[in-house]
PAKEKE-372565 format. One record per residue: residue in one letter; x, y, z of N, C-alpha, C in turn. Coordinates in steps of 0.05 Angstrom, whole numbers, plus 5000, padded with zeros to 4 digits. Layout:
AXYZXYZXYZ;...
//
This chain:
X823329294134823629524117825329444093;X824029504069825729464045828429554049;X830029454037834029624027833829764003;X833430084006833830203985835930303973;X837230193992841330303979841330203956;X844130373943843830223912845729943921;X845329813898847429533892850329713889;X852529513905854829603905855629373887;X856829553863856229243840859229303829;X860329053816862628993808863228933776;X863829053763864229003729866028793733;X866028613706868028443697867328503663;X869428513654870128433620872628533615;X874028283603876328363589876828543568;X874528703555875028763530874529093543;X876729283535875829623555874229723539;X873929743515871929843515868729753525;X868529553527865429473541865229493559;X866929483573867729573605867929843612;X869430003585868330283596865430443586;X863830303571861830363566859630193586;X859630063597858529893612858430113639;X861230133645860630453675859330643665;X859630763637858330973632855030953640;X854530683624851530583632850730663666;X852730463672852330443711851730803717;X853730933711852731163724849931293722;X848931253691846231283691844231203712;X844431093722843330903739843830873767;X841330973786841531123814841730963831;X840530593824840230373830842930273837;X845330403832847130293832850330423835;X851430243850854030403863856630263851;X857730343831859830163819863030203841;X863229963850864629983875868129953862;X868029753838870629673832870529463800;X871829353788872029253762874729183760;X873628893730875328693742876528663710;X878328513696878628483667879628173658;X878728033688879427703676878027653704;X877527293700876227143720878127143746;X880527093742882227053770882227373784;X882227633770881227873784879027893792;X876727843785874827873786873327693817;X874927453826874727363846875327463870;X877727513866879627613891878327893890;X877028103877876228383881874028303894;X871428023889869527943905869927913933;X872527783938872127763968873928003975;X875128273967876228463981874328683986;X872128623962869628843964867228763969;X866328453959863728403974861428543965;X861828583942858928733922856528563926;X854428723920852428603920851628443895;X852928553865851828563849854128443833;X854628233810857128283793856228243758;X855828373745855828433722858628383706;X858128083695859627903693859927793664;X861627933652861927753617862627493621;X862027353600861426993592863826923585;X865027123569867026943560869627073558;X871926973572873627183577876026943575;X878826933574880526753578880826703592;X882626403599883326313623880126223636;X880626363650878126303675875626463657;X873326353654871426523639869026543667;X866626653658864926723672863126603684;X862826303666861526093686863125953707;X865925943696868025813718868126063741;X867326313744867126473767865026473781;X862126383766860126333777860026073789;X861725893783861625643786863025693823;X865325833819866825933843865726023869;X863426143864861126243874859926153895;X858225903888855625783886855725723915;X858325643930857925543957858325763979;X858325953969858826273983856426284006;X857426354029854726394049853026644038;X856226864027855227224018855427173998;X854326983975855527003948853727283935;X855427463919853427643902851527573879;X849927693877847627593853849327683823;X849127593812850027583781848327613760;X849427843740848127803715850527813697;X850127593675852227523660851027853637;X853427853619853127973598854527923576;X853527843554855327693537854527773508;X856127743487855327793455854227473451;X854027353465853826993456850826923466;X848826783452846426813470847126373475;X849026213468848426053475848525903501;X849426043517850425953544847826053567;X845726103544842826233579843425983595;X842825673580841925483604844025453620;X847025423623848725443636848325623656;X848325843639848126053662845826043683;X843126023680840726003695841625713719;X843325483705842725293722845525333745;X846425643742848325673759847025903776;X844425933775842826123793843626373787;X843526493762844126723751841726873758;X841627193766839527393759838127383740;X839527433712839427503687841827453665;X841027433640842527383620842827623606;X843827833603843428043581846028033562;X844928073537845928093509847528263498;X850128333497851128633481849228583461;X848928843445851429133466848629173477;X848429173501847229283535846229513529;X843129603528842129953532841729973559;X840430153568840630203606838530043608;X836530093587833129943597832829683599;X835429543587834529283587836329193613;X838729353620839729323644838629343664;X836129593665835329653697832529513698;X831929283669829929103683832528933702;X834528793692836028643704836528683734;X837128933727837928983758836229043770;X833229113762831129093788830328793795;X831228533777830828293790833028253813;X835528383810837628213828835728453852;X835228723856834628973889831628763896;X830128533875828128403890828728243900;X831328013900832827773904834727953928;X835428123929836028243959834028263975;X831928383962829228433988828928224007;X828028013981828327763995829927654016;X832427624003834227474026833727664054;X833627844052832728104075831227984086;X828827914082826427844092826827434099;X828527394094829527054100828027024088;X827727004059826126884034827926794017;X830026784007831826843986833926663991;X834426544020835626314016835826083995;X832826063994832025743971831225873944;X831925613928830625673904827425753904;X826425923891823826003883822625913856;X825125793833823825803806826525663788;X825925593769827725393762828125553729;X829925603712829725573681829825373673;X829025223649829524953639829225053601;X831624903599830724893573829024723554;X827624803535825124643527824924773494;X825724593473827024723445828524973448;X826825153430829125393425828825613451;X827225573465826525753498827425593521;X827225823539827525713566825025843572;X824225613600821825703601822125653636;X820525863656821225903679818825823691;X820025543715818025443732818625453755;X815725513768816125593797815625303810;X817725353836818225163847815225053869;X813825173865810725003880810324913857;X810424913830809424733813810524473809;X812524373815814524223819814023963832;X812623693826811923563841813523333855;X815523343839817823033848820023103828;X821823173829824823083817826022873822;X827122763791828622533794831122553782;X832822393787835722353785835922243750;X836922373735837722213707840322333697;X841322093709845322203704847222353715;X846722613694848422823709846323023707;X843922973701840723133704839523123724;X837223293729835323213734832523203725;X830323143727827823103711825623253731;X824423473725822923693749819123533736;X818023383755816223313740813223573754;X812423723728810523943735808123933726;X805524003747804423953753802424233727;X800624133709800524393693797824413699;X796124723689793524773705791024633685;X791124513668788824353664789524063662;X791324033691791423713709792923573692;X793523593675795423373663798623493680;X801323303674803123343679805423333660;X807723493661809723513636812523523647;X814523463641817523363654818523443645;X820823603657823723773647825623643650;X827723683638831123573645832523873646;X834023833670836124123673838923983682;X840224103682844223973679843723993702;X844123853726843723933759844323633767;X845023573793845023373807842623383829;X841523183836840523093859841223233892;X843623163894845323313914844923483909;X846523623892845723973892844124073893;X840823983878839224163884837924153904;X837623893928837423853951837824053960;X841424183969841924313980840924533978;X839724623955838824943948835624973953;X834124693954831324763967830224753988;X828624923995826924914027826324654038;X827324544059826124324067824524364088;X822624524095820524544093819024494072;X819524554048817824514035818224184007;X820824144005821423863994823323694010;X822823474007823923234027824523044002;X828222984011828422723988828422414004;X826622323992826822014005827621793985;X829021833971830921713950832721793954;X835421643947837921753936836821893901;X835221863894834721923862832122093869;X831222163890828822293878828222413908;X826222753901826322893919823422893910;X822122963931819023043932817223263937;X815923373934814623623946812723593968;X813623613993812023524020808723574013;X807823724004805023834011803923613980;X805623443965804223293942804323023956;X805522993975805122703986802522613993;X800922513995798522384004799522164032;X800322024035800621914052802921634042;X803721484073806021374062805221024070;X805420854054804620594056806920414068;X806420254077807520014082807719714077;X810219614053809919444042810119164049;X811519234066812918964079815418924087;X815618754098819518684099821218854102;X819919124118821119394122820819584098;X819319544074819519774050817319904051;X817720144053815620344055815620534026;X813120664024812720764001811321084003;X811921263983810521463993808121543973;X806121533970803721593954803421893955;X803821943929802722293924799322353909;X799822453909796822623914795322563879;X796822483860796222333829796222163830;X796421983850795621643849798921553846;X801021683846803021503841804121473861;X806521283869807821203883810521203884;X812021303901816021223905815721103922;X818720913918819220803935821020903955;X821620893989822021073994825720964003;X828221034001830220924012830720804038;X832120634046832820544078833520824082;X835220894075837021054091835821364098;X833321394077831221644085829221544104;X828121354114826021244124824621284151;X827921414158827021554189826821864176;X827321934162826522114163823222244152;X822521974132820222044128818421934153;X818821784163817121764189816822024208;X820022154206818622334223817122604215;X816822544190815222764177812622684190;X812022474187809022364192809022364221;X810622524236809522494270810622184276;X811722084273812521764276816221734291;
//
């Protein structure tokens, strides 16, 4: 059964007037239960774990502690709340998206552009409801002056470049095209279904259902062949585990 309660959602902005026009907004809005509000990043934490909102409607840039360093605070939360930044600044989307944001919205904020926002975070609850919402579903990446949003079945192999990563996608008239997003290896490991991706690199993660099958080179090096003719090589230290993907 869907959760039709509203979001018990949490303001942050230092500046009162946006903050008190921001509740004014909230009240408009049936979707939503303004539980408490915050006017710096170090409040705005500590009211998270005394209230446990669903929702935190979260300015970018605030002193001291700003809004990505609270989302940053976040990220390893079992209950973390879903976030939508709100900011007068539009340069910080890709920051924000590669910190698993809802939404980006722009002052000054009308309700309509808010209650698209907030009907993405009551579908990102359905989900986790339904044990969907654990893993990533979709990635933002920036690509010139847009970000542009890819779903994670399109996704055929990520690789490690630096303090990046490179999402290589699979596009519908068969050719393929490669993103860079600020992310580590590690980390986005941890955030995807392994059911559905397996990393057999220290540098590179794969999409189980693009593998084709896995070769054997010699001298103990094994390889995994995807489904475009290419090949990884696969690490020692993953090797049992891709074996036992293969029933092995």
């Amino acid at each position: 059964m869907a959760d039709t309660a509203p979001l018990r959602t949490l303001i942050v902005d230092d500046e009162p007037l946006a903050l008190e026009r921001m509740q004014h907004i909230c009240r408009t809005l049936p979707t939503l239960d303004v539980v408490g509000t915050a006017q710096d990043g170090a409040s705005a934490l500590h009211a998270i774990r005394q209230l446990g909102p669903d929702l935190v409607l979260l300015d970018m840039t605030m002193p001291e502690l700003d809004g990505l360093a609270v989302a940053r605070a976040l990220l390893d939360g079992a209950k973390s709340p879903a976030i939508i930044f709100v900011t007068a600044h539009d340069s910080f989307a890709v920051e924000a998206f590669d910190l698993d944001a809802v939404d980006y919205v722009l002052k000054p904020v009308t309700p309509e552009r808010l209650e698209r926002a907030i009907a993405r975070a009551a579908a990102r609850r359905g989900s986790r409801a339904a044990g969907q919402g654990t893993w990533l579903t979709e990635f933002w990446v920036p690509n010139r002056s847009e970000l542009l949003r890819i779903a994670a079945a399109d996704v055929s192999r990520i690789d490690a470049e630096r303090d990046y990563v490179r999402l290589h996608v699979a596009q519908k008239d068969g050719t393929a095209r490669s993103y860079l997003m600020l992310q580590t290896v590690s980390g986005l490991e941890a955030r995807l279904d392994p059911d559905k991706f397996i990393r057999l690199h220290r540098s590179t993660i794969l999409r189980r259902d693009r593998i084709a099958g896995l070769r054997h080179d010699g001298l103990g090096v094994w390889s995994a062949e995807l489904d475009d003719g290419t090949t990884v090589r696969i690490g020692r230290t993953y090797l049992a585990k891709a074996k036992a993907m293969a029933g092995r």
